[in-house]
mmCIF file of the N, C-alpha and C atoms, coordinates in Angstrom:
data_MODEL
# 
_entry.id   MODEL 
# 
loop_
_atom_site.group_PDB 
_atom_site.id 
_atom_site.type_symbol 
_atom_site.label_atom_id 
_atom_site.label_alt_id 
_atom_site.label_comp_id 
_atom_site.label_asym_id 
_atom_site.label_entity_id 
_atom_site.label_seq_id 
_atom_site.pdbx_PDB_ins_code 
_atom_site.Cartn_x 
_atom_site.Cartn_y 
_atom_site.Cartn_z 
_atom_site.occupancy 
_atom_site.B_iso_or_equiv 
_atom_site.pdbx_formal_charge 
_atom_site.auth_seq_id 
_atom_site.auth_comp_id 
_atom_site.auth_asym_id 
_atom_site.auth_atom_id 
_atom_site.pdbx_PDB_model_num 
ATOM 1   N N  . UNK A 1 1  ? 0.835   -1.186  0.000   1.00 0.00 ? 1  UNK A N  1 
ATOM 2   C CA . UNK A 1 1  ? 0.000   0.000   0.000   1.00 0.00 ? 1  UNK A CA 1 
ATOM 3   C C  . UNK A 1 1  ? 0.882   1.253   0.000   1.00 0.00 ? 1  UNK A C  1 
ATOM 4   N N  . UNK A 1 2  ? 2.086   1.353   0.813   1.00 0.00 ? 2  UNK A N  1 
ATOM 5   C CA . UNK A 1 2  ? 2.504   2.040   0.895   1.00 0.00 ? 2  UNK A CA 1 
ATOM 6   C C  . UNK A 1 2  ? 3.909   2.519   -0.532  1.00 0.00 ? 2  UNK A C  1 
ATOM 7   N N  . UNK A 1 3  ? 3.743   1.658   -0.965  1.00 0.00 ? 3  UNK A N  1 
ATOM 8   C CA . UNK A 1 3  ? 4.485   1.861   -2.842  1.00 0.00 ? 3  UNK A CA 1 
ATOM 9   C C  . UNK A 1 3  ? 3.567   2.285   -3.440  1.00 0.00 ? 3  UNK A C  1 
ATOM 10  N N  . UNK A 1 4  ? 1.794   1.986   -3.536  1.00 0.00 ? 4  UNK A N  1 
ATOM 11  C CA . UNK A 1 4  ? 1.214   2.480   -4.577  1.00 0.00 ? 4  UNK A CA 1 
ATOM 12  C C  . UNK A 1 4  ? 0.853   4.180   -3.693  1.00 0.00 ? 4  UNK A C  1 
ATOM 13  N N  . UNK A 1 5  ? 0.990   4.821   -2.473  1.00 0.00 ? 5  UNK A N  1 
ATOM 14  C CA . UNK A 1 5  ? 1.532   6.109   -2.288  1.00 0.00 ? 5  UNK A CA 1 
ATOM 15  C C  . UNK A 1 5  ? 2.625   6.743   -2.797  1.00 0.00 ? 5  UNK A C  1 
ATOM 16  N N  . UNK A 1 6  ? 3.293   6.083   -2.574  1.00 0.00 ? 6  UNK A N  1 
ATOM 17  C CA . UNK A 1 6  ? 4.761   6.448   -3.465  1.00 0.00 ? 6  UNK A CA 1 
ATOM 18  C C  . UNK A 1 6  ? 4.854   6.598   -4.634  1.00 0.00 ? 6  UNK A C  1 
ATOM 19  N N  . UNK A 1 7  ? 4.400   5.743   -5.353  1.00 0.00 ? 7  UNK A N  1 
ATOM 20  C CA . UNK A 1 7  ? 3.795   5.673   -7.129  1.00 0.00 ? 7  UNK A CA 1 
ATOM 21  C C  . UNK A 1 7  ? 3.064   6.897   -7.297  1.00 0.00 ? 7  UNK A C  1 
ATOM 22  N N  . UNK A 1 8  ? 2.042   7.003   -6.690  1.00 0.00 ? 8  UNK A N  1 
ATOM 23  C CA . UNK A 1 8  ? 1.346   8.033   -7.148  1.00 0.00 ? 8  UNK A CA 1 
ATOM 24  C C  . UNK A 1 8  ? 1.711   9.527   -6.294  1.00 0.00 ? 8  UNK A C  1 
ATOM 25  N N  . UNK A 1 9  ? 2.469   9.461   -5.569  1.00 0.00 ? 9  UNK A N  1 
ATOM 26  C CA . UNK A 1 9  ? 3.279   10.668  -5.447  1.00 0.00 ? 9  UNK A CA 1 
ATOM 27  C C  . UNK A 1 9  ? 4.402   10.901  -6.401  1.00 0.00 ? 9  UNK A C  1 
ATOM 28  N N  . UNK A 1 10 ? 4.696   10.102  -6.742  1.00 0.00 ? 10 UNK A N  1 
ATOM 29  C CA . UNK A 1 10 ? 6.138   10.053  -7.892  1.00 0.00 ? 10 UNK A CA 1 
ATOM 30  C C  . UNK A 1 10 ? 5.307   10.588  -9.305  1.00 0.00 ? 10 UNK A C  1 
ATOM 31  N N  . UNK A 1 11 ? 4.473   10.538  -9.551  1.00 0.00 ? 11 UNK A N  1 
ATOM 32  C CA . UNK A 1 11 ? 3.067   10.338  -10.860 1.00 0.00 ? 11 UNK A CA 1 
ATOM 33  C C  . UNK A 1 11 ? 2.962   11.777  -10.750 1.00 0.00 ? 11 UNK A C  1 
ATOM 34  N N  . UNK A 1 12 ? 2.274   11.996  -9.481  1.00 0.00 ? 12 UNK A N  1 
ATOM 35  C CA . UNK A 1 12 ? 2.131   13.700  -9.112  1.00 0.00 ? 12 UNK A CA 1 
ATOM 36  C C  . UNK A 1 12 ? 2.759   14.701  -9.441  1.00 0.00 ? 12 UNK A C  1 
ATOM 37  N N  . UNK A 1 13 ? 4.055   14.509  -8.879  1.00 0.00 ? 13 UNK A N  1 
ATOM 38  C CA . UNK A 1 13 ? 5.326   15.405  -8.991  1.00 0.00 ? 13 UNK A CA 1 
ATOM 39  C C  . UNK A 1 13 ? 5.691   15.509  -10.514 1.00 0.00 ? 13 UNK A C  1 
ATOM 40  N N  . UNK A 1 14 ? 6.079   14.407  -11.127 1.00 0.00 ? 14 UNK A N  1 
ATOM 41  C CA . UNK A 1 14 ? 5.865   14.696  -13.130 1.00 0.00 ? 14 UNK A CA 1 
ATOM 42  C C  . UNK A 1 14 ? 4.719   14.825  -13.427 1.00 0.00 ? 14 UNK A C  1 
ATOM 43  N N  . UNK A 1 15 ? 4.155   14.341  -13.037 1.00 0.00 ? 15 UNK A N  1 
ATOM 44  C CA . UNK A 1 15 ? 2.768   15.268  -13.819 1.00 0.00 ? 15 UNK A CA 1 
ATOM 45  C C  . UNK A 1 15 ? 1.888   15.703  -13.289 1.00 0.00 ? 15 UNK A C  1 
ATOM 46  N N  . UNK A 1 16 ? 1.071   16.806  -13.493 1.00 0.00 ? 16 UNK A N  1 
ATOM 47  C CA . UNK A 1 16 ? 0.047   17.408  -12.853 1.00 0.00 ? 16 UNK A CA 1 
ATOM 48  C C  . UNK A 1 16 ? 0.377   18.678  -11.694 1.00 0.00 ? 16 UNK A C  1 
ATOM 49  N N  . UNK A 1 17 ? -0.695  18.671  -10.812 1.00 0.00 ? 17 UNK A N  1 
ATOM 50  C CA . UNK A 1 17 ? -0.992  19.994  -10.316 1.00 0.00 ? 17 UNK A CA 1 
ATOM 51  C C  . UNK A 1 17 ? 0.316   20.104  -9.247  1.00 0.00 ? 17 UNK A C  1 
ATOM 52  N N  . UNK A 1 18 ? 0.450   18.816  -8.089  1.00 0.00 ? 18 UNK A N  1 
ATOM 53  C CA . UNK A 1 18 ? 1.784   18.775  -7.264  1.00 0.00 ? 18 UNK A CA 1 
ATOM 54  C C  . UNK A 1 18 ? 2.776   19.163  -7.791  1.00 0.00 ? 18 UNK A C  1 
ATOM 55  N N  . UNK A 1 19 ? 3.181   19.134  -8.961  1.00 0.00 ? 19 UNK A N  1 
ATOM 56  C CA . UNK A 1 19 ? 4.470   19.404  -9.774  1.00 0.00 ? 19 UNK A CA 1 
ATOM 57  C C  . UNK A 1 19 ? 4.848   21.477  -9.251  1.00 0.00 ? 19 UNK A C  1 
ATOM 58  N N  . UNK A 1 20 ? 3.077   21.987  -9.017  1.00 0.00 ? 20 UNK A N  1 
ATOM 59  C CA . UNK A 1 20 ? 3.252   23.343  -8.645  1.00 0.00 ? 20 UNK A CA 1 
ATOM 60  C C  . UNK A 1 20 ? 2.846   23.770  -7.144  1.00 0.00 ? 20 UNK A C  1 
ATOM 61  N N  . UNK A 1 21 ? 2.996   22.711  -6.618  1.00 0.00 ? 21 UNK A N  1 
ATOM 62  C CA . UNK A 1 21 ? 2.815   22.717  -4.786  1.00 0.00 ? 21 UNK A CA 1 
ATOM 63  C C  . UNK A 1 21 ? 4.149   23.005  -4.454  1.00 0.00 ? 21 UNK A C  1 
ATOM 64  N N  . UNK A 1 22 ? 4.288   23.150  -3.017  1.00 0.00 ? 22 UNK A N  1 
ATOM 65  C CA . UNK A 1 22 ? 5.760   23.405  -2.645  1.00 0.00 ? 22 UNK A CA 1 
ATOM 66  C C  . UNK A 1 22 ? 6.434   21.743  -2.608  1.00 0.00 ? 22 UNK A C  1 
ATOM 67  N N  . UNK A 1 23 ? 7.609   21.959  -2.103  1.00 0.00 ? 23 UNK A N  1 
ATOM 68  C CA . UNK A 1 23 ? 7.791   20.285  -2.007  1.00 0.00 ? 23 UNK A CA 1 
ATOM 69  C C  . UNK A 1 23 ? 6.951   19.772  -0.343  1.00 0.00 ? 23 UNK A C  1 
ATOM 70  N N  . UNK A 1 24 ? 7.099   20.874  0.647   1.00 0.00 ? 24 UNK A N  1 
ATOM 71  C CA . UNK A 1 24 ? 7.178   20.565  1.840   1.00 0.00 ? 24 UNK A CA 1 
ATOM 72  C C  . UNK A 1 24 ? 5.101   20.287  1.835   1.00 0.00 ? 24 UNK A C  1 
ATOM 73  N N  . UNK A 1 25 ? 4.613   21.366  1.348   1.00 0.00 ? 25 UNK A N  1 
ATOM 74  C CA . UNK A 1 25 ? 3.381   20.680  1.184   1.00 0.00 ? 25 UNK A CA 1 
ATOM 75  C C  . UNK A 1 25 ? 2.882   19.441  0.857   1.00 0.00 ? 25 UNK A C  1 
ATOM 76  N N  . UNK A 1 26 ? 3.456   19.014  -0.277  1.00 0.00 ? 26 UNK A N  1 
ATOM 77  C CA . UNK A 1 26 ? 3.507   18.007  -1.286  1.00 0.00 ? 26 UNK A CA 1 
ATOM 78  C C  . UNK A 1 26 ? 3.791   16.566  -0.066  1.00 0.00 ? 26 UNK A C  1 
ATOM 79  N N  . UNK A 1 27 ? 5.127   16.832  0.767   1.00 0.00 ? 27 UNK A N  1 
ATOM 80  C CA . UNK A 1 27 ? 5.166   15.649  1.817   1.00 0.00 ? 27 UNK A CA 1 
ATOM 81  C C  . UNK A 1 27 ? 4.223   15.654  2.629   1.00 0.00 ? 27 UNK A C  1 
ATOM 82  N N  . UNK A 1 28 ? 3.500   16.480  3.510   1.00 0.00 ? 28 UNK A N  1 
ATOM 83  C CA . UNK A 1 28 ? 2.381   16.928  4.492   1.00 0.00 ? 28 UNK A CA 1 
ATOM 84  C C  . UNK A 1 28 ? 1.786   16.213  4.150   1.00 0.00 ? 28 UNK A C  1 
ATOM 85  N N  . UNK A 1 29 ? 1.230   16.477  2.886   1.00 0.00 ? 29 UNK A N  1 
ATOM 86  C CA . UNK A 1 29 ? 0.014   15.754  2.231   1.00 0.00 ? 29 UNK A CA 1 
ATOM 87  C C  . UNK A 1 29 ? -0.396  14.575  1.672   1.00 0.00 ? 29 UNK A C  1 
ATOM 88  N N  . UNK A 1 30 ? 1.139   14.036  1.759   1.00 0.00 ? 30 UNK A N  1 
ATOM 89  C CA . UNK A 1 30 ? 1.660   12.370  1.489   1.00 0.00 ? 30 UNK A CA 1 
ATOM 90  C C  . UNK A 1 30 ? 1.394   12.075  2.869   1.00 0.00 ? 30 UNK A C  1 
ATOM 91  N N  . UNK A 1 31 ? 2.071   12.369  4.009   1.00 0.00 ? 31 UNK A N  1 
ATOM 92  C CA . UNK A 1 31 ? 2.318   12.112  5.238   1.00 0.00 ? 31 UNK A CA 1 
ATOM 93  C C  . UNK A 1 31 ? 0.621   11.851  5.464   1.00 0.00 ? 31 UNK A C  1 
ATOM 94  N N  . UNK A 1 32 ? 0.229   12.690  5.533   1.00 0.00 ? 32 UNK A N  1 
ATOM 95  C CA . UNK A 1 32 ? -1.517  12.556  5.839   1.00 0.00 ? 32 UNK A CA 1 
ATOM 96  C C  . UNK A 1 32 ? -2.197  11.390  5.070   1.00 0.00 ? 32 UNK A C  1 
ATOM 97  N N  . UNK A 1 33 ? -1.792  11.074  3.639   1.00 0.00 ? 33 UNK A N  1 
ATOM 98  C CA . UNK A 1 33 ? -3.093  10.381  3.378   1.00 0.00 ? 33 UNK A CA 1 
ATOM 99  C C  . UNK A 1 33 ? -2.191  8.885   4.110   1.00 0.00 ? 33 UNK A C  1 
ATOM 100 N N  . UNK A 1 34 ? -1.068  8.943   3.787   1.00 0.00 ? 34 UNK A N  1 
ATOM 101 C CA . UNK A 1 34 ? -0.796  7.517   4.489   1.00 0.00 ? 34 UNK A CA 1 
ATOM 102 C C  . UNK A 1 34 ? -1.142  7.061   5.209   1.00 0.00 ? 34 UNK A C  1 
ATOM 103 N N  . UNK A 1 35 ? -1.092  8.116   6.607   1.00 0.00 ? 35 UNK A N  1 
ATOM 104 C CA . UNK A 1 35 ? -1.701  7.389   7.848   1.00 0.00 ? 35 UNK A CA 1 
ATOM 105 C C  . UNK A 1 35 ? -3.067  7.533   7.642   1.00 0.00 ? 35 UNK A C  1 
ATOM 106 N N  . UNK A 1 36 ? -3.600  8.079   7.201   1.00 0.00 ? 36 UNK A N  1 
ATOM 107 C CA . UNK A 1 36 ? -5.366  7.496   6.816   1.00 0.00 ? 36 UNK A CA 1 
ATOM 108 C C  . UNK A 1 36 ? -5.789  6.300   6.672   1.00 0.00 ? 36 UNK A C  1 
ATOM 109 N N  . UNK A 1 37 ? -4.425  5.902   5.345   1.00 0.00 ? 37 UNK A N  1 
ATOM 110 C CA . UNK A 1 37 ? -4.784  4.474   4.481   1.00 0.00 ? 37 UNK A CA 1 
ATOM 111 C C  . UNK A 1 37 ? -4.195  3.738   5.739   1.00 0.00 ? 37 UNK A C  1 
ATOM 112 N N  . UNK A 1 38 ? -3.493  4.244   6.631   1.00 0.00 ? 38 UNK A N  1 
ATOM 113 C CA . UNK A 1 38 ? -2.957  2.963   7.409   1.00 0.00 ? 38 UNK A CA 1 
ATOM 114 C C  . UNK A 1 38 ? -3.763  3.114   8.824   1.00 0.00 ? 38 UNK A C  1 
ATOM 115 N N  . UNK A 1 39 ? -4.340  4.229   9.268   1.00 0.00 ? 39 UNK A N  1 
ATOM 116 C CA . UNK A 1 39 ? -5.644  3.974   10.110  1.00 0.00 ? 39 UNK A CA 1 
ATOM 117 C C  . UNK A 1 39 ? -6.800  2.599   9.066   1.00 0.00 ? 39 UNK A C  1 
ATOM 118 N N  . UNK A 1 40 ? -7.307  3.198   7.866   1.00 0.00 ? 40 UNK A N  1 
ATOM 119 C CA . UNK A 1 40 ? -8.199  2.303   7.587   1.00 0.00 ? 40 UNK A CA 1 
ATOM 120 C C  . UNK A 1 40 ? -7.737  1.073   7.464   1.00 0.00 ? 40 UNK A C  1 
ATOM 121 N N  . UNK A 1 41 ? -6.542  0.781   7.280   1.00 0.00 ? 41 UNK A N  1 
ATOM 122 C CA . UNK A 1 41 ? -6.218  -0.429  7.051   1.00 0.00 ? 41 UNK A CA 1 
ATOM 123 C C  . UNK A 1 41 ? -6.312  -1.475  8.491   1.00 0.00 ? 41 UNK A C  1 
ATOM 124 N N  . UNK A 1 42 ? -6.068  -0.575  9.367   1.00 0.00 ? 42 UNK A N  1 
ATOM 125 C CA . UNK A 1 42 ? -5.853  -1.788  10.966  1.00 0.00 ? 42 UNK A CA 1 
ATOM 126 C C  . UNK A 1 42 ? -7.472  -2.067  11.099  1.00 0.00 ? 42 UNK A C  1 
ATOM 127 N N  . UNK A 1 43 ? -8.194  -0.434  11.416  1.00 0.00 ? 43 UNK A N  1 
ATOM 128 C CA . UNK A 1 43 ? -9.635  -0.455  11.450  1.00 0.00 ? 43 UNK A CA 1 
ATOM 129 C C  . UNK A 1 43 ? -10.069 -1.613  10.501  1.00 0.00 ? 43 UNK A C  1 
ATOM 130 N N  . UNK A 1 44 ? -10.070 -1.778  9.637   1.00 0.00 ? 44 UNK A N  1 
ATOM 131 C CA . UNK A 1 44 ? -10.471 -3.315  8.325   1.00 0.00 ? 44 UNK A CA 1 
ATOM 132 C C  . UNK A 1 44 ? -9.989  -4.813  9.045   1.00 0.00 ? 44 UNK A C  1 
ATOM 133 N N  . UNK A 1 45 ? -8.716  -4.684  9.060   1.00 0.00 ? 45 UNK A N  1 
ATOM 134 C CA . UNK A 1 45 ? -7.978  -5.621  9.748   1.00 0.00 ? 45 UNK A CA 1 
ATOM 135 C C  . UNK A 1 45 ? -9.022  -6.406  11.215  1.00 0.00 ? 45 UNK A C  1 
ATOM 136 N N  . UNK A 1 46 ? -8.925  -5.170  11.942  1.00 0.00 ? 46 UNK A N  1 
ATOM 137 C CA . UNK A 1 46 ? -9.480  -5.359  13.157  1.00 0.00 ? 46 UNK A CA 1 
ATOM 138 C C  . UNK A 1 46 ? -11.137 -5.663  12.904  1.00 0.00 ? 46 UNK A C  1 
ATOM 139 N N  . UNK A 1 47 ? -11.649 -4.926  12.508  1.00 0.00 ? 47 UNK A N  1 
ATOM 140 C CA . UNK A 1 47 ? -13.431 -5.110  12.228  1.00 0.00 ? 47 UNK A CA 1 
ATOM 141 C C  . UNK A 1 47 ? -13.466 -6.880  11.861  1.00 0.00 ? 47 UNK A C  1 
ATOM 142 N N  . UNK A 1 48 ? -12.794 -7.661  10.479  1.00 0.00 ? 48 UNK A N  1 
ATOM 143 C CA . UNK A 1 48 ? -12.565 -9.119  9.949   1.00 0.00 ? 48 UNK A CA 1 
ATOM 144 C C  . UNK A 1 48 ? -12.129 -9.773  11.420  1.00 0.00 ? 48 UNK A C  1 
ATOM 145 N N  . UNK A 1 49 ? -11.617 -9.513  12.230  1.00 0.00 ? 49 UNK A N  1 
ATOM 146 C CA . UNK A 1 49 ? -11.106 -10.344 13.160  1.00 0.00 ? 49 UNK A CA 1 
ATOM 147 C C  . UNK A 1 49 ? -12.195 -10.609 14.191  1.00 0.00 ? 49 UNK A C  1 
ATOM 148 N N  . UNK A 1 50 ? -13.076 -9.461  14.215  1.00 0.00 ? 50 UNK A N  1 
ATOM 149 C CA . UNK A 1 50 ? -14.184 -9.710  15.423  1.00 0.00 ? 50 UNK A CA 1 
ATOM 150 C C  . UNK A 1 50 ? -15.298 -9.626  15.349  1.00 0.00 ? 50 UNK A C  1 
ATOM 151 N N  . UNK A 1 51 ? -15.506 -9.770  13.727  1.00 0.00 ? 51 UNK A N  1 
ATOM 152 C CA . UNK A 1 51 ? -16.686 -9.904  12.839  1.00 0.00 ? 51 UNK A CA 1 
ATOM 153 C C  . UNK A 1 51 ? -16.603 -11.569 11.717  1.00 0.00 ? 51 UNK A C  1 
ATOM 154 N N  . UNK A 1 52 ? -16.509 -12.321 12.195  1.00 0.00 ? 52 UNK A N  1 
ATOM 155 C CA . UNK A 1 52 ? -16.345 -13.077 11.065  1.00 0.00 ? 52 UNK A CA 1 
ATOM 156 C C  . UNK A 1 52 ? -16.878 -13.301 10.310  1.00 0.00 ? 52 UNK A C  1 
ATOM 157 N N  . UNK A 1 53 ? -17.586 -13.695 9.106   1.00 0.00 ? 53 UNK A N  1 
ATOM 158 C CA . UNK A 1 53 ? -18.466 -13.449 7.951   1.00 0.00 ? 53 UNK A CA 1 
ATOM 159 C C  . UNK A 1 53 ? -18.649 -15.191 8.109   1.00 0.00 ? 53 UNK A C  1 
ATOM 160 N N  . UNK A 1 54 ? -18.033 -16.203 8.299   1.00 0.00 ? 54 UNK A N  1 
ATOM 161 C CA . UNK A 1 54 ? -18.683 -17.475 8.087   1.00 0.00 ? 54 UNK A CA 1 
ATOM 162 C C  . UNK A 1 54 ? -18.730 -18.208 9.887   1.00 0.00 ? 54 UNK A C  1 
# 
């Protein structure tokens, strides 16, 4: 998960609007969605473990 952030921060920076952000913004805003995706990811994790579906 954390390469396809990287990917698409790397994507950003050549192309598109980030390319005209600062750099230090540009990390902030990496920094942030990561731990989002990696809050939702335990939250998922955790919900399957004490929810079992079968």
């Amino acid at each position: 998960m954390l390469f396809l952030v990287a990917a698409l921060l790397l994507l950003g920076v050549v192309m598109g609007t980030v390319a005209h952000a600062p750099l230090t913004f540009t990390l902030v805003t990496a920094a942030v969605i990561a731990v989002w995706l990696g809050i939702f990811a335990l939250r998922e994790r955790h919900s399957r473990r004490h929810n079992p579906t079968h």
